[in-house]
TITI-266691 format. One record per residue (C-alpha): residue number from 0; residue in one letter; chain; y, x, z. Coordinates in Angstrom, 1 decimal, always signed. Example, Ala and Ser with C-alpha at 12.3 -4.5 7.8 and 13.67 -1.06 7.14 Angstrom:
+-----+-----+-------+--------+--------+--------+
!   n ! res ! chain !      Y !      X !      Z !
+-----+-----+-------+--------+--------+--------+
!   0 !   A !     A !   -4.5 !  +12.3 !   +7.8 !
!   1 !   S !     A !   -1.1 !  +13.7 !   +7.1 !
+-----+-----+-------+--------+--------+--------+
END
This chain:
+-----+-----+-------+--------+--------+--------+
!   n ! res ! chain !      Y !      X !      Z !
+-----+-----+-------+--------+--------+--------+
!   0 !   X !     A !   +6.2 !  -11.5 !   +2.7 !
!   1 !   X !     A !   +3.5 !  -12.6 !   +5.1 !
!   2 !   X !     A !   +1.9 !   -9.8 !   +7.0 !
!   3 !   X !     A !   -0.9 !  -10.3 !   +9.5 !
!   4 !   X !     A !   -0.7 !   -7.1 !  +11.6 !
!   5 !   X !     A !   -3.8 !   -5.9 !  +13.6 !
!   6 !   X !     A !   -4.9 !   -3.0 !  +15.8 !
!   7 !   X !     A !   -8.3 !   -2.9 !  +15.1 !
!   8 !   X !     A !  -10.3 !   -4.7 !  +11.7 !
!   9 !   X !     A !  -11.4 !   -7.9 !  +12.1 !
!  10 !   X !     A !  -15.1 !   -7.7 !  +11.9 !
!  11 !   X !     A !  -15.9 !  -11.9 !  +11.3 !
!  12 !   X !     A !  -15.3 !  -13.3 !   +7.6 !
!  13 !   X !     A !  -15.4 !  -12.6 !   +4.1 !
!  14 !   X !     A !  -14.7 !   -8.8 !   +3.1 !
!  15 !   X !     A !  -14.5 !   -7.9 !   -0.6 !
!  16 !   X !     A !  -13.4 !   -5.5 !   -3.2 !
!  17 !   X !     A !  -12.0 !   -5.4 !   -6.4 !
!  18 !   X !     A !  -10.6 !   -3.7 !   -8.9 !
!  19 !   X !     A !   -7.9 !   -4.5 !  -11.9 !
!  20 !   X !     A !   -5.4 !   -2.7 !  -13.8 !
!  21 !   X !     A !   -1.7 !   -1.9 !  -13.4 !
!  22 !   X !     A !   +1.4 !   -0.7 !  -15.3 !
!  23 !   X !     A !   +0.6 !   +3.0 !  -12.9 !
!  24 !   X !     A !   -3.2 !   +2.8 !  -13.7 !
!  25 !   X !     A !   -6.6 !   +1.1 !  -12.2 !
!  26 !   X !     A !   -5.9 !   +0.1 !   -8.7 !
!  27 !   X !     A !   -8.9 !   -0.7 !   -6.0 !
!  28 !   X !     A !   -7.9 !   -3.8 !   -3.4 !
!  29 !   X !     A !  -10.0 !   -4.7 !   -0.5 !
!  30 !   X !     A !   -9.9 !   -8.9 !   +0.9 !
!  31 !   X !     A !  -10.5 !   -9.6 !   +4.2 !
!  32 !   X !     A !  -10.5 !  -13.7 !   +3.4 !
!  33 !   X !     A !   -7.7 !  -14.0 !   +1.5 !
!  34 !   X !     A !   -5.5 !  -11.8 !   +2.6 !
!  35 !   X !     A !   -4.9 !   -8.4 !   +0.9 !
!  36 !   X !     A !   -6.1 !   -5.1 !   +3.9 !
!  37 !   X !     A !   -6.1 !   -1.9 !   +0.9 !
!  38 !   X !     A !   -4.5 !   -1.5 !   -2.6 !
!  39 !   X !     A !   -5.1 !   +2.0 !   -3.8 !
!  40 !   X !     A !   -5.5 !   +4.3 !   -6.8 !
!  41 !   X !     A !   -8.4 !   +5.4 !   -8.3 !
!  42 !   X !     A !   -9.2 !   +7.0 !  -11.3 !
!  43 !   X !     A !  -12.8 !   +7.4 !  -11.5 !
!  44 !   X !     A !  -16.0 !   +5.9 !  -10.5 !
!  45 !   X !     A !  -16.5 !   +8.3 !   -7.5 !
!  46 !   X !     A !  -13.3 !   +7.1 !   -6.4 !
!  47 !   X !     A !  -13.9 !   +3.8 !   -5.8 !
!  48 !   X !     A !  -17.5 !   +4.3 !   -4.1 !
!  49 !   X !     A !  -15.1 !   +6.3 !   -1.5 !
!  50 !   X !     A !  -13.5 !   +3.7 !   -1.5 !
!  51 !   X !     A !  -15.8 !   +0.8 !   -0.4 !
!  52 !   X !     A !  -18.0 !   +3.7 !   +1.6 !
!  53 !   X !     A !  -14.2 !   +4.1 !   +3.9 !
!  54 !   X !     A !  -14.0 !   +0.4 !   +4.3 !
!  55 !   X !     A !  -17.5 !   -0.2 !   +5.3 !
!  56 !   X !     A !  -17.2 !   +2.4 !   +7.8 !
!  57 !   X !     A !  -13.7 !   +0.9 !   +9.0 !
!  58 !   X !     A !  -14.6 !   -2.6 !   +9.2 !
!  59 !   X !     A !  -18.4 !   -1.9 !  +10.1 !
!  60 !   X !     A !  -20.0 !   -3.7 !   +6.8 !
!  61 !   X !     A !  -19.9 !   -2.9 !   +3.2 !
!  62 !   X !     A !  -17.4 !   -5.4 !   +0.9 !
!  63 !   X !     A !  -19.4 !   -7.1 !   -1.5 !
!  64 !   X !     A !  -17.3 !   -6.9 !   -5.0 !
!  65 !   X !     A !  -15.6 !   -9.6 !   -6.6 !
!  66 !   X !     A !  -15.7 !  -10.5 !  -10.6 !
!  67 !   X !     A !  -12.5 !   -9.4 !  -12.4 !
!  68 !   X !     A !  -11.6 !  -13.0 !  -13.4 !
!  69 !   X !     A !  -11.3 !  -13.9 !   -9.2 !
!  70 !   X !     A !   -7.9 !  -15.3 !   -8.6 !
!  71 !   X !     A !   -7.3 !  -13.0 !   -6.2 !
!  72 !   X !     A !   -7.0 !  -10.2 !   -8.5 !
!  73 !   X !     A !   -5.8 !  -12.0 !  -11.1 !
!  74 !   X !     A !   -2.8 !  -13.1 !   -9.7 !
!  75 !   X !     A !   -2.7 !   -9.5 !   -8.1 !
!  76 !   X !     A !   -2.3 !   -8.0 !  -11.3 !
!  77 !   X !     A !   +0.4 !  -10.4 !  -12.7 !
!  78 !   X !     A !   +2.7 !   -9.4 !   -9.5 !
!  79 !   X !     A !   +1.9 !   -5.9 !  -10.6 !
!  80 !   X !     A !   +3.0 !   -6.5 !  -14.0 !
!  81 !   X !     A !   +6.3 !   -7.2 !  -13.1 !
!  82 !   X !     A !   +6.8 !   -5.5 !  -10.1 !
!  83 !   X !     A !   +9.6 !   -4.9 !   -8.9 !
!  84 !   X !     A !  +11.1 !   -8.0 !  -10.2 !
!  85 !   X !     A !  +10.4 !  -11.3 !   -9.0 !
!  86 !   X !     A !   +6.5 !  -12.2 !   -9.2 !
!  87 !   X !     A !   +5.2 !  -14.6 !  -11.3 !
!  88 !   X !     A !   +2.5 !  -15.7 !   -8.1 !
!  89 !   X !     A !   +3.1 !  -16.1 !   -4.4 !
!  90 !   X !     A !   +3.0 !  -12.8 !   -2.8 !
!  91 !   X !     A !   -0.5 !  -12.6 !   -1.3 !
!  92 !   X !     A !   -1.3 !  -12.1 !   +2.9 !
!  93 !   X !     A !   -1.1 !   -8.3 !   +3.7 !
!  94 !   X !     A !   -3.4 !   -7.7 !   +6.6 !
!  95 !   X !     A !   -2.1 !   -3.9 !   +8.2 !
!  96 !   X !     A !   -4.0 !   -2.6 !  +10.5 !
!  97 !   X !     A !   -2.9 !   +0.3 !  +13.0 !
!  98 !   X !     A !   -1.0 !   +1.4 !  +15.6 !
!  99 !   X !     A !   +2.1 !   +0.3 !  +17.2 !
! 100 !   X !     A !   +3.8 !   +3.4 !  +15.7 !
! 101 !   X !     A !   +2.8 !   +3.0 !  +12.4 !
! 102 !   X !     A !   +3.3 !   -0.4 !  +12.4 !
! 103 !   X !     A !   +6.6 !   +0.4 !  +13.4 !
! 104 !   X !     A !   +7.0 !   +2.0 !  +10.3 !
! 105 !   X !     A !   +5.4 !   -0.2 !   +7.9 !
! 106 !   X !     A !   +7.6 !   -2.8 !   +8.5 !
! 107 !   X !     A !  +10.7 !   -0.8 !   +8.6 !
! 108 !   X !     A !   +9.5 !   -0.2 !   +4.8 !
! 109 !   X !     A !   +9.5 !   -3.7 !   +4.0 !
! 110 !   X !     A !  +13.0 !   -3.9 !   +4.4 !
! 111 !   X !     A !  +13.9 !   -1.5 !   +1.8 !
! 112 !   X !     A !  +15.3 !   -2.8 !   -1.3 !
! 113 !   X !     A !  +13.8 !   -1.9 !   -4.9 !
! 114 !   X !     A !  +15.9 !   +1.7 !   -5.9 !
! 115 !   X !     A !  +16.8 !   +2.0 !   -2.0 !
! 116 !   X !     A !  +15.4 !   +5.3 !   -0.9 !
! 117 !   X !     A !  +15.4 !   +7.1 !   +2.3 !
! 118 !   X !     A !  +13.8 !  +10.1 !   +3.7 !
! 119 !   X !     A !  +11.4 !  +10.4 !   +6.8 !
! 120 !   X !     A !  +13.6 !  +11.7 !   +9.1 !
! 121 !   X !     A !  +16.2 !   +8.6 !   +9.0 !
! 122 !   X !     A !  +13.5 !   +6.2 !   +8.5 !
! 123 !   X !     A !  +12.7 !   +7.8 !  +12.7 !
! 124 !   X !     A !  +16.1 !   +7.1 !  +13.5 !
! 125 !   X !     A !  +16.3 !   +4.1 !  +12.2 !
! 126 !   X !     A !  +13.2 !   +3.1 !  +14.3 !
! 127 !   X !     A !  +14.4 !   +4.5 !  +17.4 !
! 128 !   X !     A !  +12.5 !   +7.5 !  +17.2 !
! 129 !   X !     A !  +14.9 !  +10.3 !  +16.1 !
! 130 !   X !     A !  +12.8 !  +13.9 !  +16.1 !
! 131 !   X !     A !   +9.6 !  +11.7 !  +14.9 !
! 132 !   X !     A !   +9.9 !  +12.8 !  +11.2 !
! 133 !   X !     A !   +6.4 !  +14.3 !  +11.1 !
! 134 !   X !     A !   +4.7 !  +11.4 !  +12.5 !
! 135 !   X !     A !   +6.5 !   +8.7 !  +10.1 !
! 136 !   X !     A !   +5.3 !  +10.8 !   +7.1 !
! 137 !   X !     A !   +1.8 !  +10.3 !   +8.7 !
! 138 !   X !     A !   +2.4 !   +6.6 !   +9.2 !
! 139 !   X !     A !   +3.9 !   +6.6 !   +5.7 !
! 140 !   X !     A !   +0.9 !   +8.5 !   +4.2 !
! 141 !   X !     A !   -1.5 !   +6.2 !   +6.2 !
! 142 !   X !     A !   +0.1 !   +2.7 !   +4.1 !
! 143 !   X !     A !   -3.5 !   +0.9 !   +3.5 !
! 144 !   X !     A !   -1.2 !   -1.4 !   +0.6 !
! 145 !   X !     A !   +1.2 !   +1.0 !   -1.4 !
! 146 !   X !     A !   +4.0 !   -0.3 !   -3.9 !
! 147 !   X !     A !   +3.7 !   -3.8 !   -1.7 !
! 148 !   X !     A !   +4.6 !   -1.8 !   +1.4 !
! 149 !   X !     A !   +7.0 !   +0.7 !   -0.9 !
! 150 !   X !     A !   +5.9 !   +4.0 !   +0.9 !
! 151 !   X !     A !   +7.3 !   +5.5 !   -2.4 !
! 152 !   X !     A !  +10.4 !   +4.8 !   -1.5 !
! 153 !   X !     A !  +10.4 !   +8.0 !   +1.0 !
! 154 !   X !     A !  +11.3 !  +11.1 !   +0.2 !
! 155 !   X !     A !  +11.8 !  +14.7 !   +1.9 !
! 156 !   X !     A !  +14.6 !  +15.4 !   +2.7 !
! 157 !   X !     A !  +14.0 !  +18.8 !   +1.5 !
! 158 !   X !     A !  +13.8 !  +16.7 !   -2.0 !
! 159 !   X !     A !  +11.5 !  +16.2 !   -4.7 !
! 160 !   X !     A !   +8.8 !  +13.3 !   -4.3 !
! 161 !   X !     A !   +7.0 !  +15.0 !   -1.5 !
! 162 !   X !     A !   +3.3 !  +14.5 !   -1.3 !
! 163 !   X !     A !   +2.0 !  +10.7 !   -2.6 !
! 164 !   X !     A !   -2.1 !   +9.0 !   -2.7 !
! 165 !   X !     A !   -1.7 !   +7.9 !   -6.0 !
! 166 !   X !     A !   +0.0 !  +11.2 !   -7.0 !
! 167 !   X !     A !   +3.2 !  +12.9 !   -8.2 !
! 168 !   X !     A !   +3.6 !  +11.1 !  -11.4 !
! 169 !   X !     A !   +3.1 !   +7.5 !  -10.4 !
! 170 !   X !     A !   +5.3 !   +7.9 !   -7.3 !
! 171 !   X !     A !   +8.3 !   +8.9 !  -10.3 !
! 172 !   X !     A !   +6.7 !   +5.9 !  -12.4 !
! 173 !   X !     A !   +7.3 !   +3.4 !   -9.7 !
! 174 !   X !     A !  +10.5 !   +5.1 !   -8.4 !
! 175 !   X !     A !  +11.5 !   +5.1 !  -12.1 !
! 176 !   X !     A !  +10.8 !   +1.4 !  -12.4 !
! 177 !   X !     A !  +13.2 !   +0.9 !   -9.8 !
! 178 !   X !     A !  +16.0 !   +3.0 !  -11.2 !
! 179 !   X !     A !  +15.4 !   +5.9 !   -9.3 !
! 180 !   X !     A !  +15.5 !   +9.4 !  -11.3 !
! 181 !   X !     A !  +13.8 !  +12.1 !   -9.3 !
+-----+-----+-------+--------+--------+--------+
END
């Protein structure tokens, strides 16, 4: 997967948003260019203008919104569809923006495999940063592109699902998708 990783947003070049639907539910993305900077849930109207208000005030400009039929999004939704298998489209440009730590983190979760779960504490220690449990949930809770960047793939070690943005049930959807009975 490519992944363009930033510290700050970019503030130069296109910045849309669009929204399309999922196997989990409607799902809000945000395109800097072409590359893919937020996926998230949403499951109202309200939602989304919180949405596109947060980005404006990240990237200092409102996205303008893109039509439902834009490629984009359409071949979004196909990868979606199928997820975790093999997508029918080239995976698109993730753009990540944060810190070091988190970004740390983020790609750490790249490297898990569909069904391969692990919770936050040895995600620390596998980063070199044993003790840091409470600050890779935040990174983990801070994922600007879930199921892409499987942040559901964490899990307390206490056990349950823990705490997930898109919420309880689509973190044991997507974990179930994967084989993973929680």
């Amino acid at each position: 997967m490519n992944v363009v990783w930033l510290q700050r947003p970019d503030a130069v070049a296109e910045l849309a948003y669009g929204e399309l639907d999922s196997p989990w539910g409607r799902v809000w993305t945000l395109w800097h260019e072409d590359a893919l900077a937020q996926l998230a849930f949403v499951d109202n109207a309200a939602d989304v203008e919180q949405k596109v208000s947060r980005a404006a005030g990240q990237w200092g400009r409102r996205p303008l919104p893109l039509p439902e039929t834009d490629k984009r999004l359409t071949d979004l939704a196909g990868i979606l569809g199928v997820w975790p298998d093999e997508p029918p489209a080239p995976m698109p440009i993730l753009e990540m923006v944060g810190s070091s730590f988190r970004k740390r983190v983020w790609r750490y979760l790249l490297r898990l495999n569909p069904g391969q779960c692990l919770t936050y504490g040895e995600i620390a220690r596998h980063i070199g940063q044993p003790g840091a449990a409470r600050a890779v949930g935040s990174a983990v809770g801070a994922n600007p592109v879930p199921v892409l960047v499987p942040c559901h793939r964490v899990l307390p070690v206490s056990g349950g699902t823990g705490r997930y943005g898109g919420g309880e049930q689509r973190k044991r959807w997507l974990l179930s998708s994967e084989g993973v009975a929680v």
